[in-house]
SELUMMAR-222337 format. One record per residue: x, y, z of N, C-alpha, C, O in turn. Coordinates in steps of 0.05 Angstrom, whole numbers, padded with zeros to 5 digits, always signed. Atoms other than C-alpha are relative to their C-alpha. Layout:
N
XYZXYZXYZXYZ...
This chain:
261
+00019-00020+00011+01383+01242+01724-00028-00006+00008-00039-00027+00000+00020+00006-00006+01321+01248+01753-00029-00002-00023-00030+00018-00037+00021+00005+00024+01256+01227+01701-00023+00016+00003-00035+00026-00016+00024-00033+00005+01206+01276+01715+00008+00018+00020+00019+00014+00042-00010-00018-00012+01215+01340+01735-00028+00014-00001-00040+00020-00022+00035-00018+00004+01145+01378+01754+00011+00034+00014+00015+00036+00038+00011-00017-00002+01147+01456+01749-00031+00001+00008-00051-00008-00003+00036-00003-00002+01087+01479+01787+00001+00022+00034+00021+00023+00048+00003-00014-00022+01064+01527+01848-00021-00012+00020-00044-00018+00013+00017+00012-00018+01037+01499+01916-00025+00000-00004-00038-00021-00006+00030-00008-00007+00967+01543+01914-00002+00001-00037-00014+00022-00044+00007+00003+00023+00963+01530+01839-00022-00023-00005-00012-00045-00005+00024+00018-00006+00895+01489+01837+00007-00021-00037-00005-00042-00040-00010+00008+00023+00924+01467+01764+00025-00025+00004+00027-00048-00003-00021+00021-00009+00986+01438+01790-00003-00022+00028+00013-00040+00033-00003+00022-00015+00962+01401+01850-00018-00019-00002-00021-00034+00017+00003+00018+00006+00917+01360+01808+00028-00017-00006+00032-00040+00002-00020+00012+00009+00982+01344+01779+00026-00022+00025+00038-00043+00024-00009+00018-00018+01015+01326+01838-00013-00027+00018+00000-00046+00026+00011+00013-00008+00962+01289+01868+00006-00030-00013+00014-00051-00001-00005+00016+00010+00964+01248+01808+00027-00027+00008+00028-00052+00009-00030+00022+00006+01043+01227+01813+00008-00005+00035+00028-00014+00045-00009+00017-00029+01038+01214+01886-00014-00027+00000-00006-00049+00006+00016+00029-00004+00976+01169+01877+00013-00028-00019+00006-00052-00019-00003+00026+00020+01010+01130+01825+00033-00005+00014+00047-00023+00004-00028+00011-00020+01079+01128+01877+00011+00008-00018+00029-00008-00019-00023-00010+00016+01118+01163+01820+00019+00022+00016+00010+00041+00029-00017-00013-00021+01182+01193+01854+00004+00018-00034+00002+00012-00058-00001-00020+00030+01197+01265+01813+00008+00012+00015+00008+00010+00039-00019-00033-00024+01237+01331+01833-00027+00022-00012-00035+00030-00034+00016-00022+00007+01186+01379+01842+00019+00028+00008+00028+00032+00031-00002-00041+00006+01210+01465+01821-00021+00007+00008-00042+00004-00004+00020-00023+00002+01172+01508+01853-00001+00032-00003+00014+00047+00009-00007-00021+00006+01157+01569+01827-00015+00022+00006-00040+00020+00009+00005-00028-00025+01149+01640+01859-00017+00022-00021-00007+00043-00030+00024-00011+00024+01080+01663+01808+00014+00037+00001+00026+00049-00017-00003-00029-00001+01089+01737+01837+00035+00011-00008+00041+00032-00020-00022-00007+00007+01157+01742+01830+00017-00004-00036+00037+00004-00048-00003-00001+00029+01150+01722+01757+00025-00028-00015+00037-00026-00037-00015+00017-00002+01193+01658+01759-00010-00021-00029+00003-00036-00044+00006+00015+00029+01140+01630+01702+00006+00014-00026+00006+00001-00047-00011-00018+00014+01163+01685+01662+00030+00000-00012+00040+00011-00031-00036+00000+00007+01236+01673+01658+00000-00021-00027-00014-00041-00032-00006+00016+00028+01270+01656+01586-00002-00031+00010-00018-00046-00001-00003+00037-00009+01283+01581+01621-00027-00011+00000-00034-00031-00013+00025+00020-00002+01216+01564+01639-00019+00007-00031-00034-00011-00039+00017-00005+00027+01181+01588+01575+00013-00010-00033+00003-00014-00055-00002+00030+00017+01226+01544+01537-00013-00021+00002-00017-00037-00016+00011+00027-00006+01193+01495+01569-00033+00000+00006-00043-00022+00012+00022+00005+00008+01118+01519+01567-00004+00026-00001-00010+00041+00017+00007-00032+00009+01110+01584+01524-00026+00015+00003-00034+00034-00010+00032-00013-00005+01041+01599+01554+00002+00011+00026-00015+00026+00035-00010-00019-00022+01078+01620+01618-00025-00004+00029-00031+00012+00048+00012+00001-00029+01031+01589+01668+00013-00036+00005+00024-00051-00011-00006+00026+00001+01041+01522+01706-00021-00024+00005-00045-00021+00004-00022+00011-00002+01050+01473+01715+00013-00017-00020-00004-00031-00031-00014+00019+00021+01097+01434+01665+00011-00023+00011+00020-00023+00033-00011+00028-00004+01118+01363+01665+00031-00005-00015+00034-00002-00039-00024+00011+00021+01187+01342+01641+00013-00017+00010+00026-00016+00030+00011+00026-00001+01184+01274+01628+00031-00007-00020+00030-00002-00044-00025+00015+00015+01261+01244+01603+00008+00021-00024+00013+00016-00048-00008-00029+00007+01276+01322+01588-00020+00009-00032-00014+00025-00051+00020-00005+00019+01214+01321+01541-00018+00020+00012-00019+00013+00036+00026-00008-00011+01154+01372+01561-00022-00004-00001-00027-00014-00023+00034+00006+00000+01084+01362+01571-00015+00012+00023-00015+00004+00046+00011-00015-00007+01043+01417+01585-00036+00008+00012-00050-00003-00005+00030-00009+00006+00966+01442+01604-00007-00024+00017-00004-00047+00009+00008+00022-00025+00940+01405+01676-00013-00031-00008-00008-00053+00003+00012+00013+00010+00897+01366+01638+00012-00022-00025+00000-00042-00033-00016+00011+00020+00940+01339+01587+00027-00024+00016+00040-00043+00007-00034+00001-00008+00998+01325+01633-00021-00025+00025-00009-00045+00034+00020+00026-00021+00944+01276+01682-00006-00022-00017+00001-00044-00010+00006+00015+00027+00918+01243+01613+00034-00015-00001+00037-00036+00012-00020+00008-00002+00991+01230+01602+00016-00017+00017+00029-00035+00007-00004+00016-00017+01013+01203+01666-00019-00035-00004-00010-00057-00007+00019+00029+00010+00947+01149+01655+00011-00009-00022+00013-00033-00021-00017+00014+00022+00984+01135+01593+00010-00017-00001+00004-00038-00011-00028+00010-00001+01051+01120+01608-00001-00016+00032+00019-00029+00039-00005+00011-00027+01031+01095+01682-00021-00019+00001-00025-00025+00025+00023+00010+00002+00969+01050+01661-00009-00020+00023-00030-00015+00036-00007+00016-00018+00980+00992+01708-00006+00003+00037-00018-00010+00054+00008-00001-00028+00990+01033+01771-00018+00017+00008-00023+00038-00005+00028-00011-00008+00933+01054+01806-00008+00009-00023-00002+00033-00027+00020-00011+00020+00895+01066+01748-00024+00024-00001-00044+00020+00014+00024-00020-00002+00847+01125+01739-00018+00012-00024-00027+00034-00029+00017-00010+00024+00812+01118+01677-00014-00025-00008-00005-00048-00008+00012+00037+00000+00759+01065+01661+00009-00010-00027+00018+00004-00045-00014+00015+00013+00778+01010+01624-00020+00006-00029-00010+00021-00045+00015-00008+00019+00725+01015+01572+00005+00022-00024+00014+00042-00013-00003-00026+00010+00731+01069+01512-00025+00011+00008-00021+00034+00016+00017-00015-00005+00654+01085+01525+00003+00017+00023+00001+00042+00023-00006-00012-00025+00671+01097+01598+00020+00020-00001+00016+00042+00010-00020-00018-00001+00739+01131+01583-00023+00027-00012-00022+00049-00001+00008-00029+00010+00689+01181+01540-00015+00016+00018-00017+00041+00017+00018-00020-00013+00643+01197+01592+00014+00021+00025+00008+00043+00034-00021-00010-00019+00701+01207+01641+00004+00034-00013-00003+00055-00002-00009-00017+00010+00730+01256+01588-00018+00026-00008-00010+00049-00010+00014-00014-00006+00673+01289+01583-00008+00018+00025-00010+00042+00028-00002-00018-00026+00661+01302+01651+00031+00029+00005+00029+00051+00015-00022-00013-00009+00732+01332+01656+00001+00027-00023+00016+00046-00018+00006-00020+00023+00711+01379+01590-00009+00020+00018+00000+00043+00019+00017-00025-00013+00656+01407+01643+00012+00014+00020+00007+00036+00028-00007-00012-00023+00696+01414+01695+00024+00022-00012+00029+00038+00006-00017-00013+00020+00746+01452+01649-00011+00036-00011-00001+00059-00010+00013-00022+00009+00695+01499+01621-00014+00017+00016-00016+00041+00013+00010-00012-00019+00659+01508+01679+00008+00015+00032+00012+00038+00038-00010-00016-00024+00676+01510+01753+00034+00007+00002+00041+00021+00022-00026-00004+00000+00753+01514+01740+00008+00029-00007+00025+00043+00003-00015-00031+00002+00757+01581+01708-00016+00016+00016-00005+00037+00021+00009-00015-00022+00708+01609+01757+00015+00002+00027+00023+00023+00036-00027-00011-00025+00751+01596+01820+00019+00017-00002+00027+00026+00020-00016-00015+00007+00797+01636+01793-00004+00041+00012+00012+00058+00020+00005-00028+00001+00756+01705+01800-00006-00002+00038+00006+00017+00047-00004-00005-00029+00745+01696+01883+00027+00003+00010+00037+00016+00029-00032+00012-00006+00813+01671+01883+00009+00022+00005+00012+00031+00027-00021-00027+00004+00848+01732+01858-00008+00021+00018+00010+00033+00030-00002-00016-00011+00811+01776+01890+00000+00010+00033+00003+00030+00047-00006+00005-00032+00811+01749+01956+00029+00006+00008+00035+00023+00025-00031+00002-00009+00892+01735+01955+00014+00018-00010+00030+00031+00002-00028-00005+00013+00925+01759+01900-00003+00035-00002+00017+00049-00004+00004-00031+00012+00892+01837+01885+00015+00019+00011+00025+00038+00000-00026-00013-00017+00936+01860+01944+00022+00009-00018+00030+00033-00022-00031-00003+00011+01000+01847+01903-00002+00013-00030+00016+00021-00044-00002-00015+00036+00969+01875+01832+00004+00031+00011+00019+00048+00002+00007-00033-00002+00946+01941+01872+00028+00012+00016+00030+00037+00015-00028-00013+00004+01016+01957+01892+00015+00005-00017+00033+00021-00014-00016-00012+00028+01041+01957+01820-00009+00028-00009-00031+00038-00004+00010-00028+00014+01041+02025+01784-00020-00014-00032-00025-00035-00042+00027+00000+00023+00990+02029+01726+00022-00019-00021+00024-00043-00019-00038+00007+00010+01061+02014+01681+00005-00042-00006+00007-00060-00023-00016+00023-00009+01082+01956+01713-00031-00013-00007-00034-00010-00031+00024+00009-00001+01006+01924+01718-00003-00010-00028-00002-00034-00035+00000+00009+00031+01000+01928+01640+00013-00021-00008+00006-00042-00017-00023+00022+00019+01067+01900+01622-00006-00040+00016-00004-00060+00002+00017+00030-00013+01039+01832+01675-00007-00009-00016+00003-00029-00026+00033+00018+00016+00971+01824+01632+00019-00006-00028+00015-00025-00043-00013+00004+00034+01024+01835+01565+00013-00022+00000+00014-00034-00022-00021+00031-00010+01071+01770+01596-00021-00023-00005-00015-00045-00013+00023+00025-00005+01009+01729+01602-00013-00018-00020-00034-00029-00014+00015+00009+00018+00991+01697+01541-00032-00011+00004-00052-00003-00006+00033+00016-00014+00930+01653+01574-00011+00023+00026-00030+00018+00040+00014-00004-00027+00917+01698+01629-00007+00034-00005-00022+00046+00010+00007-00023-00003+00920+01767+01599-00030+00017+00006-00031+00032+00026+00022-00001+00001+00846+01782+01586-00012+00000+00029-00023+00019+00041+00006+00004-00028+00832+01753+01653+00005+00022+00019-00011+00031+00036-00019-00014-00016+00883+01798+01683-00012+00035-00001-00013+00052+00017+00000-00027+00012+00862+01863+01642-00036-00001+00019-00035+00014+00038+00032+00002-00015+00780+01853+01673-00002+00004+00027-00020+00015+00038-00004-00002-00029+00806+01848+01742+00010+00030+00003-00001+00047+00016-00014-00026-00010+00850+01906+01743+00008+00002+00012+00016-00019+00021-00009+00003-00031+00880+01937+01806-00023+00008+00013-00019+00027+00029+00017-00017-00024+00809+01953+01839-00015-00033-00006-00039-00031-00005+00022+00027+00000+00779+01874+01829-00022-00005-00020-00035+00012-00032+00020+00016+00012+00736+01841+01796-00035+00019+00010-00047+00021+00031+00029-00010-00014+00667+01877+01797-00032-00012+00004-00036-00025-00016+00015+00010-00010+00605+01856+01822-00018-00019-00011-00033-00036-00002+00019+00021+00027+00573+01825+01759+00017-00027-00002+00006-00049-00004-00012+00015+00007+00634+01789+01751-00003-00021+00024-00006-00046+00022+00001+00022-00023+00632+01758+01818-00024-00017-00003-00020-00041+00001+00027+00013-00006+00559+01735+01816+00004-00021-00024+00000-00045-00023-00003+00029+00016+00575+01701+01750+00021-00011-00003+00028-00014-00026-00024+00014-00008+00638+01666+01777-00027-00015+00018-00044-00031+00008+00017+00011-00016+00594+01646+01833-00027-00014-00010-00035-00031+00006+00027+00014+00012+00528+01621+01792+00017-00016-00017+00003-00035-00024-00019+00025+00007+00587+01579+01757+00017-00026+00011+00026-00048+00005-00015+00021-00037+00617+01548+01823-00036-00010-00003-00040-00034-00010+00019+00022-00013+00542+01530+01838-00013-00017-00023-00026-00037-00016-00002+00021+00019+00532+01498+01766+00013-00029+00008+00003-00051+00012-00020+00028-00009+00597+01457+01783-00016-00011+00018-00028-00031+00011+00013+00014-00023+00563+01441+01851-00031-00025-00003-00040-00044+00010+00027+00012+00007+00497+01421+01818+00003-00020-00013-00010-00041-00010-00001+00027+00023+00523+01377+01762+00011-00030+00014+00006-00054+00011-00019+00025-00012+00575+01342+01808-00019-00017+00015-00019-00041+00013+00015+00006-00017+00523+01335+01859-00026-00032-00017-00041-00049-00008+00026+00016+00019+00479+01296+01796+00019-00026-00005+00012-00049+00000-00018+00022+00007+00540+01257+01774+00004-00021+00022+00006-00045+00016-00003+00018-00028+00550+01229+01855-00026-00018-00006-00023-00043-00009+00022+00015-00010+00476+01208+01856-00007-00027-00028-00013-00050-00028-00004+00028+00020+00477+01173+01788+00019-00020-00010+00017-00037-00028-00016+00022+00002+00533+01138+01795+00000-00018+00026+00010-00040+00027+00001+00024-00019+00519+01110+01864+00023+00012+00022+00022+00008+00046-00022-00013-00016+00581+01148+01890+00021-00032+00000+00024-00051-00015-00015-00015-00017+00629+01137+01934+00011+00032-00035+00008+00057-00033-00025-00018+00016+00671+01180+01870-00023+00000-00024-00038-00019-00026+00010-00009+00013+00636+01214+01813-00005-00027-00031-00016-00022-00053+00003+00021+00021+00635+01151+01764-00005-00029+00008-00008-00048-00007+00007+00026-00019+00622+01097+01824+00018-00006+00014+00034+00010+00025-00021+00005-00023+00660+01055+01864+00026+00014-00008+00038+00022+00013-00025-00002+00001+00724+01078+01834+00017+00035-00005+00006+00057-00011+00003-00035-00003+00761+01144+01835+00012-00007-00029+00022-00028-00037-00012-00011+00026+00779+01175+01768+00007+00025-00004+00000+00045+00009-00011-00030+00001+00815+01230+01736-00027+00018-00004-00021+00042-00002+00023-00026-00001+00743+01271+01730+00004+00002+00035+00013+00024+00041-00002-00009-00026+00745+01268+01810+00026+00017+00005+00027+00040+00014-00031-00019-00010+00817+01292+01820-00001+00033-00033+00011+00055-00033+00002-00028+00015+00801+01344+01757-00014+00020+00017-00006+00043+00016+00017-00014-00014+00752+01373+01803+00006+00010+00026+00000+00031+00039+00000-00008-00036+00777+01364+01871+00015+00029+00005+00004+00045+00020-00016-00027-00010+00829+01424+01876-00024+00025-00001-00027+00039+00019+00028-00013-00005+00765+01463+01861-00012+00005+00023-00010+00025+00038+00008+00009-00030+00730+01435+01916+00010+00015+00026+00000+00032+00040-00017-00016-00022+00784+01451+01966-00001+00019-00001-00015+00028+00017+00003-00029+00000+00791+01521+01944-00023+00012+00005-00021+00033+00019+00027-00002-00018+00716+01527+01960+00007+00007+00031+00006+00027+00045+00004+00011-00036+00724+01499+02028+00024+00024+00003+00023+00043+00018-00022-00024-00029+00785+01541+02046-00006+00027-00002+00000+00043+00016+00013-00035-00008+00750+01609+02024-00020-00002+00003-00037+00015-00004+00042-00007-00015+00683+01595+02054-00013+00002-00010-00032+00018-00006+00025+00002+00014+00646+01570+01999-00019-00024+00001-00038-00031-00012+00011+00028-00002+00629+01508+02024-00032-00008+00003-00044-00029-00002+00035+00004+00002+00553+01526+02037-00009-00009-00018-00025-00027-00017+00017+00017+00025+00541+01518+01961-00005-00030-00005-00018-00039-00024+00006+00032+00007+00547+01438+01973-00018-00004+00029-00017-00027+00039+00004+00002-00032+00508+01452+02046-00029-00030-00009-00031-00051+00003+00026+00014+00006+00440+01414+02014+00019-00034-00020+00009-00055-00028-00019+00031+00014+00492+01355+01980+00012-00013+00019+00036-00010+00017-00018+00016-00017+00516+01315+02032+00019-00019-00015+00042-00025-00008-00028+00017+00010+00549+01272+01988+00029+00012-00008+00051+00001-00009-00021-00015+00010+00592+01326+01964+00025+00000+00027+00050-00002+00024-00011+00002-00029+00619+01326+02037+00013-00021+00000+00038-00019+00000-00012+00035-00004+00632+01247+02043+00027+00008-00021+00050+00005-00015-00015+00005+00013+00661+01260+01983+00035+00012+00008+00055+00000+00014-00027-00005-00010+00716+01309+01998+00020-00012+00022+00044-00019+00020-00013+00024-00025+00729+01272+02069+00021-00016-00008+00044-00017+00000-00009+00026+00007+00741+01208+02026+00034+00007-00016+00056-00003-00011-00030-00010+00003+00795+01250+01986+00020+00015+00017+00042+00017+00007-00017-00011-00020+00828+01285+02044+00015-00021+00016+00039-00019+00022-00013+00023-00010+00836+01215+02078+00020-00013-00012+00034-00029+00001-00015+00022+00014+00879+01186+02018+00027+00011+00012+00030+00033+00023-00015-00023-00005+00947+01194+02028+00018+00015-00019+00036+00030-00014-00006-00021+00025+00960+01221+01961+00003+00030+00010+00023+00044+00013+00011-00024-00013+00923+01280+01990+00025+00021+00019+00034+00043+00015-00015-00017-00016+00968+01295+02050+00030+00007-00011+00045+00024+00000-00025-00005+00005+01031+01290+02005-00002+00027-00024+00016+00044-00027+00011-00016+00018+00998+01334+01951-00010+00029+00008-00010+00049-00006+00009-00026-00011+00972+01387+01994+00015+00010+00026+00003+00013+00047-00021+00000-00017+01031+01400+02036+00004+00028+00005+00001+00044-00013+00012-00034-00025+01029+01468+02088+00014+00009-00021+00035+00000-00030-00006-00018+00011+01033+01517+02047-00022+00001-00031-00022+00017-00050+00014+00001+00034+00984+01499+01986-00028+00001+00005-00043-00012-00009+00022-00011+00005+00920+01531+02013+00004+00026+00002+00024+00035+00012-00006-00033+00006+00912+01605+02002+00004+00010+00033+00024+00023+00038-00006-00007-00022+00898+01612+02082+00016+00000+00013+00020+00013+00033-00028+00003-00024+00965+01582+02100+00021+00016-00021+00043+00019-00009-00007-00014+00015+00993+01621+02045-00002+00029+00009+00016+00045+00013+00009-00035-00005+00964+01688+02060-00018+00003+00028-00042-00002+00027+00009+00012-00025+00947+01687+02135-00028+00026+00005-00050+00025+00017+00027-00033+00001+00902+01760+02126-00022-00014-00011-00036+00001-00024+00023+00010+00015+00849+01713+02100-00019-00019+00023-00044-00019+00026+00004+00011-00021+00842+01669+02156-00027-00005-00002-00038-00005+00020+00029-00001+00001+00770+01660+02132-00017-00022+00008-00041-00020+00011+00023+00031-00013+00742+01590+02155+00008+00008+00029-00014+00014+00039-00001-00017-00022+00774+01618+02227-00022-00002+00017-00031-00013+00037+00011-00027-00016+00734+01664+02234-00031-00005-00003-00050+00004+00011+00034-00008+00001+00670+01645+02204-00016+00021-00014-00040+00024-00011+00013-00019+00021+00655+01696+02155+00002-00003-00024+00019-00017-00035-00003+00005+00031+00635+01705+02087+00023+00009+00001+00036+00018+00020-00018-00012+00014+00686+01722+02039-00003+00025-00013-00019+00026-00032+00005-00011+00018+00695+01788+02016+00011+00009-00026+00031+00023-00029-00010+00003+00019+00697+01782+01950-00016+00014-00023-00016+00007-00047+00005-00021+00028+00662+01839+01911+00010+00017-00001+00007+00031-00021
């Protein structure tokens, strides 16, 4: 019987902190993946196992443990020893935990609004009016979200303050690199505030938002330094950026903005 079992979707920026995590720490696991549009988080099975109907879920010696952030915390737990990613200290663990609050509140639910309407608005605006509803009604965490977007996008206010939230993230992280000395947002060492952040990051870079870190060079080193690990290459495996996902996007390519109002 295999001991963890990770529900979760490639281009899920939620779940491939999570995987990142259980590669960096060499934990072998059967990863489910599951098919978002086709409603696979929806099914009676998986909402036994995390009734908020998004992913990714952990199940850990047929126990669950839910909510990206929870389920990384947890791993540091139960995996303390290997590769470690939380400082040893409780002061240090707090400021860590802090950081991962902001990145929580801030640039995480903002990626979300380019996201969708770069990739996903396609697949809402083929539902009938009907079908669209009953989606946002499945969604416990995401309805709200879902109901603002609509099938015509996210509108133009909404974008600018998604985007003046991405360049918050950009600003603070960019503060956190320089006062800690770098290489990784807390110093020499990486921690779960860096890998809370990074899927972020990437989703930037792969829809052509990367200018907002153009005046941060460190922000740059930084990503590099995580792309080189090889956590990274096992964690972000073809298929888990939106471009290789959805090839009509093709947007670093090409060299153009994104349009995303």
């Amino acid at each position: 019987m295999t001991e963890f079992v990770l529900y979760n979707a490639p281009q899920s920026t939620c779940s491939q902190r999570v995987r990142y995590v259980l590669h960096a720490k060499g934990q072998a696991f059967e990863e489910r993946r599951l098919d978002l549009f086709r409603g696979d988080q929806l099914s009676p099975d998986y909402l036994a196992i995390n009734p908020n109907g998004v992913v990714p879920a952990l199940v850990h010696d047929g126990m669950a443990v839910t909510d990206s952030a929870v389920i990384i915390e947890y791993l540091e737990d139960i995996l303390p020893d290997v590769a470690p990613l939380r400082p040893a200290t409780p002061l240090r663990a707090a400021e860590m935990r802090a950081k991962m609050r902001f990145i929580d509140e801030v640039p995480t639910p903002a990626i979300r609004v380019p996201s969708y309407n770069l990739a996903f608005l396609p697949h809402f605006q083929s539902m009938s009016d009907a079908e669209f509803q009953a989606l946002c009604d499945s969604k416990p965490l995401r309805r709200e979200f879902l109901m603002k977007m609509g099938k015509t996008g996210f509108p133009e206010a909404e974008m600018d303050e998604a985007l003046g939230r991405l360049q918050r993230g950009i600003d603070r992280m960019a503060r956190w690199l320089e006062d800690s000395g770098g290489p990784w947002v807390m110093g020499r060492e990486m921690t779960l505030a860096d890998i809370a952040i990074m899927p972020v990051i990437v989703r930037m870079a792969d829809i052509n938002l990367s200018a907002m870190w153009r005046a941060y060079p460190a922000i740059a080193a930084w990503l590099a330094a995580f792309q080189a690990t090889a956590a990274y290459a096992e964690a972000f495996y073809h298929g888990s950026l939106l471009t290789e996902k959805y090839p009509h996007l093709n947007i670093a390519q090409k060299g153009t903005e994104p349009a995303v109002a």
